[in-house]
C-alpha positions in Angstrom: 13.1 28.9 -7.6 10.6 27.6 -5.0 11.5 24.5 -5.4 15.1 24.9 -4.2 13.6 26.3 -1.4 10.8 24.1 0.0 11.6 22.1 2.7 11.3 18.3 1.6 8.3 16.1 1.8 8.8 13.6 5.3 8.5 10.2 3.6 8.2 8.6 6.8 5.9 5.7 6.4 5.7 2.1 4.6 5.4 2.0 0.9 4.3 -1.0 -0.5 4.3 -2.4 -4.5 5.6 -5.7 -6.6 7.6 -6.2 -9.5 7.9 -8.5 -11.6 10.6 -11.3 -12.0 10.8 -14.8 -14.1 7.2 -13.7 -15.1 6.0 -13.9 -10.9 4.9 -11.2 -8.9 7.7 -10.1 -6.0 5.7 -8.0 -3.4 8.1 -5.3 -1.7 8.0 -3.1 0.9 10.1 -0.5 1.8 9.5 1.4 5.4 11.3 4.6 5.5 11.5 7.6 7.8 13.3 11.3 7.4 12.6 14.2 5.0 16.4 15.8 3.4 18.3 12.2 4.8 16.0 8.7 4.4 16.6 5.8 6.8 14.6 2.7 6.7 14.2 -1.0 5.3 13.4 -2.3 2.3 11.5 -6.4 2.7 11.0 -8.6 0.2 14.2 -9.4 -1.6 16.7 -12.2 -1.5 18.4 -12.2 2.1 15.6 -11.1 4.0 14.8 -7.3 5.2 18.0 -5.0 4.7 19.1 -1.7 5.7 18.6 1.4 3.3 21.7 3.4 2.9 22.6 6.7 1.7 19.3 8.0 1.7 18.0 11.5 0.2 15.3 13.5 -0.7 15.7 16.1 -3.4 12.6 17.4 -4.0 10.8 14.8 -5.7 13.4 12.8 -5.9 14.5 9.7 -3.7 17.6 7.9 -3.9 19.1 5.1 -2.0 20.8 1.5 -1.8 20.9 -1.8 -0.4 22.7 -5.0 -0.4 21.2 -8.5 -0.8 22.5 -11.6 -0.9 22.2 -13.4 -3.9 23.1 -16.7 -4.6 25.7 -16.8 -1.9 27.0 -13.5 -3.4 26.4 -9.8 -2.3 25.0 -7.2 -4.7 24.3 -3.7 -4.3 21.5 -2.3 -5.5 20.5 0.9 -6.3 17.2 2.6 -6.1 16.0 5.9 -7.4 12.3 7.3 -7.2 10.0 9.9 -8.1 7.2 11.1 -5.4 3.9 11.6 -7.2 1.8 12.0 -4.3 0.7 8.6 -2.4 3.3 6.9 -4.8 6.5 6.4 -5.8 7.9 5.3 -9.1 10.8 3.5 -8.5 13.6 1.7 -10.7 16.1 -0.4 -9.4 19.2 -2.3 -10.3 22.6 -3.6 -10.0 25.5 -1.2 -9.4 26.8 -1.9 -12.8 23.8 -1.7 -14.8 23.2 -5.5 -16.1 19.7 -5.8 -14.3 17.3 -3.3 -13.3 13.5 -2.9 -13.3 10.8 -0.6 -11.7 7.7 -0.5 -9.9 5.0 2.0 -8.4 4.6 1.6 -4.6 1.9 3.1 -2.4 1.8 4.5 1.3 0.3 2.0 3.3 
């Protein structure tokens, strides 16, 4: 019950990890700023930095997405997270499921 009540934890700040794709290391970064509602960037993928949108904090719980462009093409992307302190372990992937993978990133 105190969960439903604490106010959210302010993820304001630049978060920083790497996943792995074709067996090389992508470095990411994703700056974001709010507590309930996130706002921010996420750097590092195809297209260049790129608005986050429809940001939220649920307790531990962060959810968002982006767009990139990929190979002339746009794709969404969506991101959800679990807060563990300094970190956050993310998954991410297309809209419809067909690729997706995770990593941990770390306040800066």
């Amino acid at each position: 019950m105190l969960a439903a009540i604490a106010p959210a934890a302010d993820m304001t700040g630049t978060w920083a990890g790497s996943f792995k794709y074709n067996d090389q290391d992508v470095p990411i970064k994703v700056a974001m700023k709010g507590d309930a509602e996130i706002t921010g960037t996420v750097e590092g993928l195809p297209g260049g930095t790129t608005q986050i949108k429809d940001g939220k904090l649920q307790g531990d719980s962060v959810t968002f997405w982006i767009t990139i462009d990929f190979q002339g093409n746009p794709v969404k992307l969506v991101y959800k997270g679990k807060v563990a302190g300094e970190s956050i372990e993310f998954q991410f992937g297309t809209e419809d499921g067909s690729w997706g993978t995770q990593f941990t990133a770390k306040k800066a």
